[in-house]
N, C-alpha and C positions, 0 to 999 in steps of 0.2 A: 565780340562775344555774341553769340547768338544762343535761343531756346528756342526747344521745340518739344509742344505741348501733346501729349493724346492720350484716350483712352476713353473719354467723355464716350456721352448716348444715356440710351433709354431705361427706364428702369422701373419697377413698381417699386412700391412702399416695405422695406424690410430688404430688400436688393443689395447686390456691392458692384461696388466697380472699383478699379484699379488706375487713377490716373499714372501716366510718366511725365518727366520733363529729361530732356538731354540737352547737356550744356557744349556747345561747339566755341571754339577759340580761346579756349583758358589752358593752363598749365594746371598739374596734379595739384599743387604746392597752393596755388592761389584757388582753383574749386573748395579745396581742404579748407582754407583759412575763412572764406565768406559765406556769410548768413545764405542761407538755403530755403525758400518760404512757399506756398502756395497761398494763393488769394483769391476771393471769390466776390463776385458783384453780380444783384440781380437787376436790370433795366430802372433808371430814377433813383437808386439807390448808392452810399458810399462803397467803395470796393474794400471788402473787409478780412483782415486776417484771417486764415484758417489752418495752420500751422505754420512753423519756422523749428531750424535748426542750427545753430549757430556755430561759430568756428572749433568751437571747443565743445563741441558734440552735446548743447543740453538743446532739449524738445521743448516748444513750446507751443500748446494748440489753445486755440478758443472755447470758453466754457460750453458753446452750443456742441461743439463735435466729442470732447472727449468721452472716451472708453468707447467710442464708435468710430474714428477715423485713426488711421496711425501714418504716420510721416516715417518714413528710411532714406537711407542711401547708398550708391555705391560709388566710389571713387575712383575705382577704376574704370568705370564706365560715363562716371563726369554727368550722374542720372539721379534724381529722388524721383521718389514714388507717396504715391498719398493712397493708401489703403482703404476706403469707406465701405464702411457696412449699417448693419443698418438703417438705409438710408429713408430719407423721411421728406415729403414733400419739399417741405421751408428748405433743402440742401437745393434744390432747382436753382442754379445760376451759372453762368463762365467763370469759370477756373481759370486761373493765373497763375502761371512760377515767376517767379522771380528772382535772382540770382546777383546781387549789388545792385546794381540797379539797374540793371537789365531786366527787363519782363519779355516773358513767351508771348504766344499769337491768341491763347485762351482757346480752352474748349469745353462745349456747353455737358450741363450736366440735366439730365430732366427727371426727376422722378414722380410718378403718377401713385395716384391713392387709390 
């Protein structure tokens, strides 16, 4: 299994950006079934949940992001997306999907004030 992360970059204060992840070497049946998650860690710090979506389709984000970031998916494309808007300095860190436990390559997210 492999991911791959993008959509990171630059951004000022109140911005959005659109991260992806694409999941390579899984079947429809087992993407469908496993926890789907994005994580984020700033340098000296724990890498910390920023949403998940589980096999039975419930959402679950972190109280710093909600009503401002949203987590999808699509299965046929074996891809989630993590939607942020407005965004706010403290989001500044590398993004991470993860997929079982599989993790993506990470990619940075910067947003200036």
């Amino acid at each position: 299994v492999q991911l791959q992360a993008s959509g990171g970059g630059s951004v000022q204060a109140g911005g959005s950006l659109r991260l992806s992840c694409r999941v390579s070497g899984t079947i429809l049946s087992v993407f469908w079934s496993k926890t789907k998650a994005w994580y984020r860690q700033v340098p000296g710090q724990v890498r910390e949940l920023v949403a998940e979506i589980t096999g039975d389709g419930a959402i679950n984000y972190a109280e710093s992001v909600k009503g401002r970031f949203t987590l999808s998916k699509d299965n046929t494309k074996r891809s989630t997306y993590l939607q942020m808007t407005s965004l706010k300095p403290e989001d500044t860190a590398v993004y991470y999907c993860r997929f079982g436990l599989s993790w993506g390559q990470g990619t940075l997210v910067t947003v200036s004030s």
